[in-house]
N, CA, C and O atoms as a DFTB+ gen file, in Angstrom:
648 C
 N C O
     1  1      38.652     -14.541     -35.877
     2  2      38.514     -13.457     -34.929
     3  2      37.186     -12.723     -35.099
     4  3      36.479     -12.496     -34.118
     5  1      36.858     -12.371     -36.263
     6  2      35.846     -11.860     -36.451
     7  2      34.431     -12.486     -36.161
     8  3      33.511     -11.771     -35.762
     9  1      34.283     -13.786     -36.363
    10  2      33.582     -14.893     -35.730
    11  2      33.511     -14.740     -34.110
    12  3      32.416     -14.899     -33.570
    13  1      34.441     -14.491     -33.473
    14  2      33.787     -14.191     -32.279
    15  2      33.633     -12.696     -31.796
    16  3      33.060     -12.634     -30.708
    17  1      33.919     -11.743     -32.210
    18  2      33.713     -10.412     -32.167
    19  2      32.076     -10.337     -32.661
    20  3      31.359      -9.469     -32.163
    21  1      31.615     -11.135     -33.502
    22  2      29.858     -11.252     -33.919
    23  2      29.598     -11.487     -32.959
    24  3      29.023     -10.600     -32.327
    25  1      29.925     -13.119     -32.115
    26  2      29.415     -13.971     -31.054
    27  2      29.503     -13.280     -30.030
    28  3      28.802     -13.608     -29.073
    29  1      30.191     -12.376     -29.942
    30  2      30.460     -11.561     -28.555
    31  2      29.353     -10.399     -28.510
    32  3      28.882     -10.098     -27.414
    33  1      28.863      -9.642     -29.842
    34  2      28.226      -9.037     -29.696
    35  2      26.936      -9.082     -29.976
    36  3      26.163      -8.125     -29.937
    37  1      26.554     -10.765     -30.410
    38  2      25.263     -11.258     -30.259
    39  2      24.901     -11.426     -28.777
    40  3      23.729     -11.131     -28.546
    41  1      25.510     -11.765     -27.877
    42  2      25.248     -12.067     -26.565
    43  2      25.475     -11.211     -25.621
    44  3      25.070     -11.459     -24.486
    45  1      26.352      -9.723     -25.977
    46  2      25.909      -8.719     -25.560
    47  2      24.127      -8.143     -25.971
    48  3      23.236      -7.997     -25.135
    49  1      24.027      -7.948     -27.188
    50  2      22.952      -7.980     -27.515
    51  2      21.807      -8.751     -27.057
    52  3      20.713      -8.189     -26.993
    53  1      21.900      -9.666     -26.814
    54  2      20.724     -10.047     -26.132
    55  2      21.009     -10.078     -24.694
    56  3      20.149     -10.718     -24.089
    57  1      21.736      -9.700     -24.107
    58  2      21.930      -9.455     -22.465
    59  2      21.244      -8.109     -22.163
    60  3      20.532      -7.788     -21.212
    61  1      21.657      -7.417     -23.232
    62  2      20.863      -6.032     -23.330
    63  2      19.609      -6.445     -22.805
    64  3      19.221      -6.351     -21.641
    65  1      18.788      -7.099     -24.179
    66  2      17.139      -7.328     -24.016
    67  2      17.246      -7.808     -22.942
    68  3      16.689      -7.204     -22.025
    69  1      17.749      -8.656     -22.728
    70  2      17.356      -9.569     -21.718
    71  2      16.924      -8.166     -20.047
    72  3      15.902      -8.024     -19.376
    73  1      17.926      -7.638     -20.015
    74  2      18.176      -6.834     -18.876
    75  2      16.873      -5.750     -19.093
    76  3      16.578      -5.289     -17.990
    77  1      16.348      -5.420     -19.745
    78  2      15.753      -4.023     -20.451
    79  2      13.832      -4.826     -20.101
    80  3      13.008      -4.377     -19.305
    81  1      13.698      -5.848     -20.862
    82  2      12.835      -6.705     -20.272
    83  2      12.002      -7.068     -18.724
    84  3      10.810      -7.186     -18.441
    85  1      13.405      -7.183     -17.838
    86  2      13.425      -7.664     -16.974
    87  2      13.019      -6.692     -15.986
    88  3      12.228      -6.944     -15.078
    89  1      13.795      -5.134     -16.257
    90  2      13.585      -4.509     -16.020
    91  2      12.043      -3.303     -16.040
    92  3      11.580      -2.377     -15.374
    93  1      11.801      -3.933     -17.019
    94  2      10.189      -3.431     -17.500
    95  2       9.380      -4.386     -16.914
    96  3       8.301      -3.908     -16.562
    97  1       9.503      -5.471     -16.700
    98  2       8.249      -6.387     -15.479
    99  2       8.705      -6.031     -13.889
   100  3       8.050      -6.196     -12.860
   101  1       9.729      -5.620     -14.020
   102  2       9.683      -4.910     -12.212
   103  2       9.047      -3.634     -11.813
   104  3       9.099      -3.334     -10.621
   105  1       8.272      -2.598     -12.901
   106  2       8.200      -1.292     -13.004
   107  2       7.041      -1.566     -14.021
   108  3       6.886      -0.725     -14.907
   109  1       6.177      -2.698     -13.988
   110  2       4.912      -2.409     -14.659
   111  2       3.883      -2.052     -14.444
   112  3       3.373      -2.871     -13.679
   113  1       2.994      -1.016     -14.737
   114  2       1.784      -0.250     -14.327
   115  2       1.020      -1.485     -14.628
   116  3       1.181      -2.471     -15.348
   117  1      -0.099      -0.940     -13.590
   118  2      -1.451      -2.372     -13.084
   119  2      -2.184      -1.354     -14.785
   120  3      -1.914      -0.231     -15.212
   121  1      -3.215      -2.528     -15.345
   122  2      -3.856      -2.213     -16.207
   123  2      -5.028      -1.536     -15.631
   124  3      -5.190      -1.628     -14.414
   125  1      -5.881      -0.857     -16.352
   126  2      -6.739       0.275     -16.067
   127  2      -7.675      -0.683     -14.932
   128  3      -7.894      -0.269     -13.794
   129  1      -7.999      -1.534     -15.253
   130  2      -9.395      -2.630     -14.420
   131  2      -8.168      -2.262     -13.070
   132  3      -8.350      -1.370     -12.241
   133  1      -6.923      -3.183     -13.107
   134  2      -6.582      -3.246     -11.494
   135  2      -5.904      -1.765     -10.971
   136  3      -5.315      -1.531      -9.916
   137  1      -6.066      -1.288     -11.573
   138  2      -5.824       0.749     -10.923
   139  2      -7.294       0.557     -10.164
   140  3      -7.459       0.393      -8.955
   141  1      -7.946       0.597     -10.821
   142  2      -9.548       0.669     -10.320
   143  2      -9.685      -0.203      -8.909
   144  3     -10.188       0.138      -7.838
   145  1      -9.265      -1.031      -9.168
   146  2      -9.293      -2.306      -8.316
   147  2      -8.528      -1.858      -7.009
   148  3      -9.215      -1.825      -5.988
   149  1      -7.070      -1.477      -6.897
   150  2      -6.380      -1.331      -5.844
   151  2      -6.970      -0.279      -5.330
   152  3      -7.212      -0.352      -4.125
   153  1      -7.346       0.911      -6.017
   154  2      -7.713       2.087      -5.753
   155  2      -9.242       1.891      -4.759
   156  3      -9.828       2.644      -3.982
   157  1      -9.419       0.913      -5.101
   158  2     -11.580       0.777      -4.339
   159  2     -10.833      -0.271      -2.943
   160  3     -11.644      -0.501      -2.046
   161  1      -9.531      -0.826      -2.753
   162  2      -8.970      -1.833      -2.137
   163  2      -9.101      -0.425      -0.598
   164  3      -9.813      -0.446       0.407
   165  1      -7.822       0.874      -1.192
   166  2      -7.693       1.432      -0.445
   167  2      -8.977       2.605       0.204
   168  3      -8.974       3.030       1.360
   169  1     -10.086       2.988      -0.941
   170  2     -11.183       3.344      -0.524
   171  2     -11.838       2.625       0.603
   172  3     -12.613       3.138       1.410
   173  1     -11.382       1.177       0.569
   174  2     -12.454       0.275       1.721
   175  2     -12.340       0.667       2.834
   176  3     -13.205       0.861       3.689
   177  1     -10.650       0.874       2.879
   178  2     -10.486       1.351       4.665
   179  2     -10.283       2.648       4.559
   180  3      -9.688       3.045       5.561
   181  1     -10.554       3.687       3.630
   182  2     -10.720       5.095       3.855
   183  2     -12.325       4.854       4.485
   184  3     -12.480       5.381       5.586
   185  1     -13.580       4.101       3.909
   186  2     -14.645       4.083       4.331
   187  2     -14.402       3.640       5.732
   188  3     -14.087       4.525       6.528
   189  1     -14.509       2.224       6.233
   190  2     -13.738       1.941       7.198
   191  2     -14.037       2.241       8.559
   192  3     -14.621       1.850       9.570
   193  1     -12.952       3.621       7.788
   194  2     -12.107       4.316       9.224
   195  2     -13.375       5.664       9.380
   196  3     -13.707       6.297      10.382
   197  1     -13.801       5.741       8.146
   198  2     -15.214       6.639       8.066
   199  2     -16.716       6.583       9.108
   200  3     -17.524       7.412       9.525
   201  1     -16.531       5.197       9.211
   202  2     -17.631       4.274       9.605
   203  2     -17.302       3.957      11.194
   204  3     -18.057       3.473      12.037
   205  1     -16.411       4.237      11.280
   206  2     -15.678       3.408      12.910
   207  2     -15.741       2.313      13.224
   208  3     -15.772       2.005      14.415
   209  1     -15.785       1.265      12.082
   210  2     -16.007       0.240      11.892
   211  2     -14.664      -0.725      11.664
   212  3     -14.281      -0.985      10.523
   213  1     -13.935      -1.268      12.933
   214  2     -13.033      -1.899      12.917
   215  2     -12.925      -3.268      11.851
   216  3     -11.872      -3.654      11.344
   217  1     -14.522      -4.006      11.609
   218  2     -14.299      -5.265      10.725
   219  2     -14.154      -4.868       9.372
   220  3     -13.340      -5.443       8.650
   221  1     -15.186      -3.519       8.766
   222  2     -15.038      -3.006       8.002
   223  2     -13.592      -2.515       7.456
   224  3     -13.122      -2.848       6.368
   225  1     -12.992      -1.697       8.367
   226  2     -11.421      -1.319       8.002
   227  2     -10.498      -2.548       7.400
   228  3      -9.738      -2.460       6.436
   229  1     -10.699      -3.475       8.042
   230  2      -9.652      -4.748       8.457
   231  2     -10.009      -5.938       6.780
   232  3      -9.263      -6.746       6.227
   233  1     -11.066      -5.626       6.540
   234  2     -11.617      -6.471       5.471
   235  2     -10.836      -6.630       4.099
   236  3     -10.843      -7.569       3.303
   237  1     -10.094      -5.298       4.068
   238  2      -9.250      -5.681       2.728
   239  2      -7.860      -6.368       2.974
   240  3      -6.971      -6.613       2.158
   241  1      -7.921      -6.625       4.401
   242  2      -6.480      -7.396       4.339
   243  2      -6.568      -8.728       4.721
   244  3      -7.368      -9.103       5.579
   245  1      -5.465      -9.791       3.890
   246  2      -5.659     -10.764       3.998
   247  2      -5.292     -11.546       5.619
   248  3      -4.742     -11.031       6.592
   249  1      -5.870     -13.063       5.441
   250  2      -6.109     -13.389       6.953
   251  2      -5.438     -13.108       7.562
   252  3      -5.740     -12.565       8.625
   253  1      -4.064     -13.359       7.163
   254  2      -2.313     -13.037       7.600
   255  2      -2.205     -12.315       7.608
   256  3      -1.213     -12.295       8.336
   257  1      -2.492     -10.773       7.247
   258  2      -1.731      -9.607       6.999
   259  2      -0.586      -9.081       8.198
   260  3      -0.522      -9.270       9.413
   261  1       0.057      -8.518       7.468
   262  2       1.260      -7.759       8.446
   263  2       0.975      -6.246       8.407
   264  3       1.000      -5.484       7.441
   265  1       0.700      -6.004       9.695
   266  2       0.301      -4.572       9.676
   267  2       0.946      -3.520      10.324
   268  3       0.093      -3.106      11.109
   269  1       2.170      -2.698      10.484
   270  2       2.875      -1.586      11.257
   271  2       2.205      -0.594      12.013
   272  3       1.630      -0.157      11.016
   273  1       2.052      -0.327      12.344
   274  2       1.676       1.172      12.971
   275  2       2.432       2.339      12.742
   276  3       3.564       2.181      12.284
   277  1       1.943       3.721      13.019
   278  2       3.146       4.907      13.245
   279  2       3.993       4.584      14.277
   280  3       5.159       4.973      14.206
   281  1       3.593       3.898      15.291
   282  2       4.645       4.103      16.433
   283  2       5.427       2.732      16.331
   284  3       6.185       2.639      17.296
   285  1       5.501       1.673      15.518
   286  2       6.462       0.626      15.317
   287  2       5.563      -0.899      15.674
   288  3       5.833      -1.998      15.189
   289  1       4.462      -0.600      16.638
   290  2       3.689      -1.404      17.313
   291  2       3.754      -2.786      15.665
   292  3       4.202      -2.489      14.558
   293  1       3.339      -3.778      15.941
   294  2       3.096      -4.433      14.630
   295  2       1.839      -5.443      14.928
   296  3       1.873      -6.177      15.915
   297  1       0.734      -5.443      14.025
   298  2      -0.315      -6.297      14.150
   299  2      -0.072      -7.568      12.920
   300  3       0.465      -7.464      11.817
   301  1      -0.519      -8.440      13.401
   302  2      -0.630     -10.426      12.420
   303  2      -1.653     -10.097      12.265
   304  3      -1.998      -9.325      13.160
   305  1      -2.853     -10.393      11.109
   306  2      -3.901     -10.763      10.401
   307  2      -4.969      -9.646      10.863
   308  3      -5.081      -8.756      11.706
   309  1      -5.718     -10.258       9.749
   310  2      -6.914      -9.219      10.217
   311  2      -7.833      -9.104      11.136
   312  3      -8.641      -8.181      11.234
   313  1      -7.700     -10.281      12.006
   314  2      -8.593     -10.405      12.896
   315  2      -8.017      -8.980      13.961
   316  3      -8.865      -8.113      14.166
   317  1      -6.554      -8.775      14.624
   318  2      -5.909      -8.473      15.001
   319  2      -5.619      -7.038      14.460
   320  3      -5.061      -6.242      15.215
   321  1      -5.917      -6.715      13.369
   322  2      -6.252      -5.373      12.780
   323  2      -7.816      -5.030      13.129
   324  3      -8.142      -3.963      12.610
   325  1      -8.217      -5.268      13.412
   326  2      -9.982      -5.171      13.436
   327  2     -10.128      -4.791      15.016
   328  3     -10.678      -3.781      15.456
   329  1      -9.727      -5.467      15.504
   330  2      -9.320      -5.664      17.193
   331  2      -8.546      -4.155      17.634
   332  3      -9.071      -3.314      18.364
   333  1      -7.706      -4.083      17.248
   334  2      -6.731      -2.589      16.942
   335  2      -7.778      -1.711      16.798
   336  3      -8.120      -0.940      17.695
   337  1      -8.454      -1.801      15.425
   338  2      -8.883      -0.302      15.034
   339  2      -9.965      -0.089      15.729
   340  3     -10.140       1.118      15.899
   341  1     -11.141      -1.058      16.427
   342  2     -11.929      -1.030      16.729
   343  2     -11.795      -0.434      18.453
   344  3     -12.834      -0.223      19.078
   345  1     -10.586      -0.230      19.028
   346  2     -10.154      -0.210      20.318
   347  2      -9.638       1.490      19.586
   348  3      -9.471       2.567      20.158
   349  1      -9.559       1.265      18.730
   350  2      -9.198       3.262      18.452
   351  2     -10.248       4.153      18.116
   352  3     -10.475       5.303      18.492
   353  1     -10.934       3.280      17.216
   354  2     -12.407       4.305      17.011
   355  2     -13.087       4.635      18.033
   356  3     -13.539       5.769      18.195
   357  1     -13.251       3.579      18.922
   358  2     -14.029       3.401      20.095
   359  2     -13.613       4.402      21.784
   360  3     -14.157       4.640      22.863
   361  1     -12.173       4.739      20.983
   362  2     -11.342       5.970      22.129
   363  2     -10.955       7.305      21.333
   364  3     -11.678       8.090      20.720
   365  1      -9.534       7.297      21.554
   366  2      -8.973       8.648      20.704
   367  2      -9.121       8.928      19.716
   368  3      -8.969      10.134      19.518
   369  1      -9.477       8.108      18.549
   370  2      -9.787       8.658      17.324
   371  2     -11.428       8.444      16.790
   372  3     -11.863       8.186      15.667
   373  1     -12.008       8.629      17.878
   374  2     -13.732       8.571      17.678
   375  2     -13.731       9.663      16.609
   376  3     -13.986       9.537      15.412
   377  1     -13.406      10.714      17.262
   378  2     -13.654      11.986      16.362
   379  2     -12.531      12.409      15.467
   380  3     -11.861      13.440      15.528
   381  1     -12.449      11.317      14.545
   382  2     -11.541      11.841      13.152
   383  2     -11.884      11.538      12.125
   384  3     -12.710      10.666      11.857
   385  1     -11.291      12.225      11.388
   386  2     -11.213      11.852       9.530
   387  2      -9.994      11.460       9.144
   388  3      -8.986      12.133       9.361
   389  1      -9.997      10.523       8.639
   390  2      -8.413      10.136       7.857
   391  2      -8.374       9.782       5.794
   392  3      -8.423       8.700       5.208
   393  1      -8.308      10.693       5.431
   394  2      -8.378      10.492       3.931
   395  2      -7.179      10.664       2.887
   396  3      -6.292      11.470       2.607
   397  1      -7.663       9.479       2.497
   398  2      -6.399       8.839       1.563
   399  2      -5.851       9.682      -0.094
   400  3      -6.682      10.081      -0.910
   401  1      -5.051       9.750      -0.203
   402  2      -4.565       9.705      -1.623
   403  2      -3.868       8.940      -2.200
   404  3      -2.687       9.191      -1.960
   405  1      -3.982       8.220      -2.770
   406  2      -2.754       6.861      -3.621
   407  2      -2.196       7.669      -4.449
   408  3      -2.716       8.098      -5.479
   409  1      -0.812       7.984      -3.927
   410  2       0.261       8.453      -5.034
   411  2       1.215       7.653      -5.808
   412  3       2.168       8.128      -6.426
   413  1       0.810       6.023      -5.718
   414  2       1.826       5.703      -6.610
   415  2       1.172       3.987      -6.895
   416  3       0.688       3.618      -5.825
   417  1       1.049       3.080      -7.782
   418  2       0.926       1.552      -7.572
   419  2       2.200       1.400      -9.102
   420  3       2.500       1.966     -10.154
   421  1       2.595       0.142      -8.185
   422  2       4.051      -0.153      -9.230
   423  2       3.569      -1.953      -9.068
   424  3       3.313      -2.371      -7.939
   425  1       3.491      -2.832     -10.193
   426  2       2.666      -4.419     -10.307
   427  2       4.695      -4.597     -10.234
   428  3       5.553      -4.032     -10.912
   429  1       4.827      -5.663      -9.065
   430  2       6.232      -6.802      -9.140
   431  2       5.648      -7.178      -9.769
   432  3       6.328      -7.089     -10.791
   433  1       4.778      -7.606     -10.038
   434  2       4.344      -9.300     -10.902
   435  2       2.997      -8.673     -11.404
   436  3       2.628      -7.507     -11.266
   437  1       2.312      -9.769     -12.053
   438  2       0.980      -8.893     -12.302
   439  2      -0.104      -9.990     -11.135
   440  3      -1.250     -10.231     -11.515
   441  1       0.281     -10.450     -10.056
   442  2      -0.312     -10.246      -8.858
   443  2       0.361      -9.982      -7.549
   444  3       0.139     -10.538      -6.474
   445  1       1.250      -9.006      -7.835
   446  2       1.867      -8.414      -6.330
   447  2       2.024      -6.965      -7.085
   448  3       2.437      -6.727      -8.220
   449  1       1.474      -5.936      -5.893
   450  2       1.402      -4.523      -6.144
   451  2       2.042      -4.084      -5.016
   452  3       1.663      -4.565      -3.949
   453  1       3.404      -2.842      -5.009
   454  2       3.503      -1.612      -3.840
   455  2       2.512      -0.643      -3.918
   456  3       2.285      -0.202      -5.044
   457  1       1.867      -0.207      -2.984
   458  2       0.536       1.022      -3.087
   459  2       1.252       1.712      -1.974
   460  3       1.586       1.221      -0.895
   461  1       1.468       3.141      -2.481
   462  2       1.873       4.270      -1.714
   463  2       0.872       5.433      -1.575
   464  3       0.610       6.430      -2.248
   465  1       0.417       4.893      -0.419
   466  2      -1.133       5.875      -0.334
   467  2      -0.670       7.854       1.082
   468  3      -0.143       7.708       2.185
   469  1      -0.866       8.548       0.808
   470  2      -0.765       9.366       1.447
   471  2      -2.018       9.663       2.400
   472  3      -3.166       9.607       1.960
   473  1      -1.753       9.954       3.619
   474  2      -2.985       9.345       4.797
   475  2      -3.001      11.138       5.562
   476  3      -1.999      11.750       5.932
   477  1      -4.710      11.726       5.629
   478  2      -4.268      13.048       6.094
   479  2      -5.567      13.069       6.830
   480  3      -6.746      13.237       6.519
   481  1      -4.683      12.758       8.276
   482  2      -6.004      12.431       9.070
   483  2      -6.244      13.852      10.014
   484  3      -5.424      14.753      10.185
   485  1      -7.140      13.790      10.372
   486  2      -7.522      15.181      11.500
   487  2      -8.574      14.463      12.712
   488  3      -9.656      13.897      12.552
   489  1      -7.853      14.709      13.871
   490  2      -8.302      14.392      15.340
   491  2      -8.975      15.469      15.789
   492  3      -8.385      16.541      15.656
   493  1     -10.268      15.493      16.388
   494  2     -11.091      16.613      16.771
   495  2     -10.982      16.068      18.417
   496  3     -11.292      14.895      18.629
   497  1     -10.509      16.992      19.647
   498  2     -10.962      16.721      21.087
   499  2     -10.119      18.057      21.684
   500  3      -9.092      18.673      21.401
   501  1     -11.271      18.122      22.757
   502  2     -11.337      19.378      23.627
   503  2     -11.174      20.783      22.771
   504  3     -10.346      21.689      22.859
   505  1     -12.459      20.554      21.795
   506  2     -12.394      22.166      20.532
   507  2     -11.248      22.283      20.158
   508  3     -11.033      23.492      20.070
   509  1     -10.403      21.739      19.891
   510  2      -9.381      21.894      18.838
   511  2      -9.185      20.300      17.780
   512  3      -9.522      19.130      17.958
   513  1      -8.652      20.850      16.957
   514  2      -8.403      19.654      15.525
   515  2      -6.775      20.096      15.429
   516  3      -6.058      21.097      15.449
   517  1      -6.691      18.166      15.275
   518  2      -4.895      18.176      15.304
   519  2      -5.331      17.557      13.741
   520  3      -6.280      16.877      13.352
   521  1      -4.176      18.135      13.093
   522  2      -3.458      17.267      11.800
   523  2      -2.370      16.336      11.643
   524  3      -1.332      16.728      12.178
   525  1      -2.315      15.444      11.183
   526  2      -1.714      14.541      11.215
   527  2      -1.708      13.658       9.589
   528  3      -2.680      13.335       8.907
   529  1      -0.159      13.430       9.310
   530  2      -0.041      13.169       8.156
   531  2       0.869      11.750       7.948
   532  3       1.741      11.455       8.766
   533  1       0.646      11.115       7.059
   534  2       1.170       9.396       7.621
   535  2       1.720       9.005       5.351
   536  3       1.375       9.620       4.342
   537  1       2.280       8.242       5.462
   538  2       2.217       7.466       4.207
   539  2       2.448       6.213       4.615
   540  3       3.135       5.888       5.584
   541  1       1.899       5.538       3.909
   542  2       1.492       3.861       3.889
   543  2       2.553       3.485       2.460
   544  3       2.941       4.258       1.584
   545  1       2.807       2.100       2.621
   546  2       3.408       1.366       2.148
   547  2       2.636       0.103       2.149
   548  3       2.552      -0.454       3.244
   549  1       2.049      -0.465       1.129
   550  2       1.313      -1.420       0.865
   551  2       1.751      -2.428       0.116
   552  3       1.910      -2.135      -1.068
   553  1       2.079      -3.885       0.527
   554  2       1.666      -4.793      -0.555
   555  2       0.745      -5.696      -0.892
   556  3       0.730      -6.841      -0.442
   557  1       0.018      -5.287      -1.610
   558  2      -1.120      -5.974      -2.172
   559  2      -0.774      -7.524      -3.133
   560  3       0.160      -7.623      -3.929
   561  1      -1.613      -8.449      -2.865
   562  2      -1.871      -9.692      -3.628
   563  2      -3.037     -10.031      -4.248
   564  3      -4.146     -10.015      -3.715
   565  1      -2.806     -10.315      -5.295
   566  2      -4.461     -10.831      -6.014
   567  2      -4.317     -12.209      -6.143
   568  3      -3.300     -12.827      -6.459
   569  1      -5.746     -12.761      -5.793
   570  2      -5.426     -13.634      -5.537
   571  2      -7.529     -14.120      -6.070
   572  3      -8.573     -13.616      -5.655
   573  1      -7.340     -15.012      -6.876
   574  2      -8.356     -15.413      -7.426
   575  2      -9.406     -14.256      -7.981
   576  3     -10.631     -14.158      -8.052
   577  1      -8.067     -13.286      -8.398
   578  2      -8.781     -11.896      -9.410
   579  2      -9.414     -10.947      -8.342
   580  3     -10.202     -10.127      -8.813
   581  1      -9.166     -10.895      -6.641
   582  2      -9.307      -9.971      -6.119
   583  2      -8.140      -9.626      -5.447
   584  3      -7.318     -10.509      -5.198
   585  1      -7.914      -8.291      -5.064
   586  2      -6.468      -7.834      -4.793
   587  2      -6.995      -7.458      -3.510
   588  3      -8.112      -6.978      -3.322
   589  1      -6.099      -7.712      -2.613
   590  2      -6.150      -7.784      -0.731
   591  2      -4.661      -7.075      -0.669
   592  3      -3.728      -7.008      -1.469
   593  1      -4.895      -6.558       0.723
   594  2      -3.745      -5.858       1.801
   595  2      -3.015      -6.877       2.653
   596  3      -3.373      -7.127       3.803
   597  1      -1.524      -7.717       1.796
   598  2      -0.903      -8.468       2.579
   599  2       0.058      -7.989       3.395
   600  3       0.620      -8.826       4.101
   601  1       0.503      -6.494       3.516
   602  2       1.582      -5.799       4.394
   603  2       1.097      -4.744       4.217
   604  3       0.589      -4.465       3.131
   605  1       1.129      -3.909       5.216
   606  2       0.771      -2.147       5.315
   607  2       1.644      -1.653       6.600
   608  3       1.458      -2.018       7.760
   609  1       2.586      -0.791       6.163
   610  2       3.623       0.092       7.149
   611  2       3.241       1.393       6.615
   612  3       3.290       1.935       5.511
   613  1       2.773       1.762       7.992
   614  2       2.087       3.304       8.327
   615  2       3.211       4.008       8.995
   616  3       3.408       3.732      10.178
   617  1       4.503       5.475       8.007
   618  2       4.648       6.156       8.590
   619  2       4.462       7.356       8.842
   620  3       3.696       7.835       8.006
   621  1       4.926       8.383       9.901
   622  2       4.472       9.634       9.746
   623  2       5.009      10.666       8.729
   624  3       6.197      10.395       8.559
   625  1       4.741      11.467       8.163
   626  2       5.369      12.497       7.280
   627  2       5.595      13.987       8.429
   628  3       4.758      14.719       8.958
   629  1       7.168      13.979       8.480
   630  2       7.587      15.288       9.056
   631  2       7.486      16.402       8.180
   632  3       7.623      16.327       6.959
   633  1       7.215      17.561       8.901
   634  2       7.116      18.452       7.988
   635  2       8.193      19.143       8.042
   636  3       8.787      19.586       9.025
   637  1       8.466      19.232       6.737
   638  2       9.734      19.855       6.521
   639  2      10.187      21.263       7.005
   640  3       9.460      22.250       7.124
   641  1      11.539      21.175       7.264
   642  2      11.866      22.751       8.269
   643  2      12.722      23.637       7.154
   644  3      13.250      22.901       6.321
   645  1      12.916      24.701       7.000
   646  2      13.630      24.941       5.915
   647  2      14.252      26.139       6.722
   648  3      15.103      26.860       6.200
C-alpha cells in the first residue's frame, strides 16, 4: 500500500511541475532585445500614421496580415492595409495624431507575441479637435529574428460613466 501511496504522489508531483512549467511558457516576458524589438515594431506605424504614409504604416505587417478596424470592417495583407490607410490619410484623418502606448507584450512561444498597445488619436477639422481612444490587440511573429504584425484588432475604448 504504501508503495503506491509514494507512486501516487510521485506523479502527482510531477503533474504539479509539469502544469507550473507549462504554465510559465504561456506567460513568458519577451527578453530585453525583443521588448525593444516589438516596441520599434509598433513605433513603425506610430511613425507611419505620422508621415501619412500608407506603405510606411502597412510595413510592419506581414504579407497576410489580418487587420480589424474600429468599425468591424476587416483588411487581408498588407498590401490592403496600405491601400486603407493611404485612402484615410489622404481624407478624414489628414489632420491627425494617433500615439501609441504598449501596455502589455506576453511571448506564446518565443516567436509569437500578444501586443496590447493603447492608441490616442486626435482629429483636427473645421477648428475643432476630436479625441479618440482605441486599443489594439496584436499578434506578432518573428520570423528569421524579425518580429512582424500578423493580426491587429483595433477597438474603441468607452469612456467610462460612473
Amino acid at each position: 500500500m504504501s508503495k503506491r501511496i509514494t507512486l501516487l504522489a510521485s506523479v502527482i508531483a510531477t503533474l504539479i511541475l509539469v502544469c507550473s512549467q507549462m504554465s510559465k511558457a504561456q506567460t513568458t516576458q519577451p527578453s530585453s532585445a525583443d521588448d525593444t524589438a516589438i516596441r520599434q515594431v509598433v513605433q513603425q506605424l506610430q511613425d507611419g500614421w505620422a508621415a501619412k504614409d500608407g506603405k510606411a504604416f502597412a510595413a510592419p505587417f506581414t504579407a497576410d496580415a489580418d487587420y480589424v478596424v474600429v468599425d468591424g470592417a476587416r483588411a487581408i495583407g498588407r498590401e490592403a492595409i496600405d491601400k486603407g490607410h493611404t485612402g484615410i490619410f489622404t481624407t478624414f484623418l489628414k489632420d491627425s495624431t494617433n500615439i501609441a502606448t504598449v501596455k502589455s507584450i506576453r511571448l506564446l512561444r518565443p516567436d509569437v507575441a500578444v501586443v496590447h498597445a493603447e492608441w490616442n488619436l486626435e482629429v483636427r477639422a473645421n477648428g475643432k479637435t476630436e479625441k479618440r481612444r482605441a486599443m489594439s490587440s496584436m499578434v506578432m511573429t518573428k520570423d528569421a529574428g524579425k518580429w512582424s504584425i500578423a493580426a491587429f484588432q483595433n477597438t474603441p475604448i468607452q469612456e467610462q460613466r460612473h
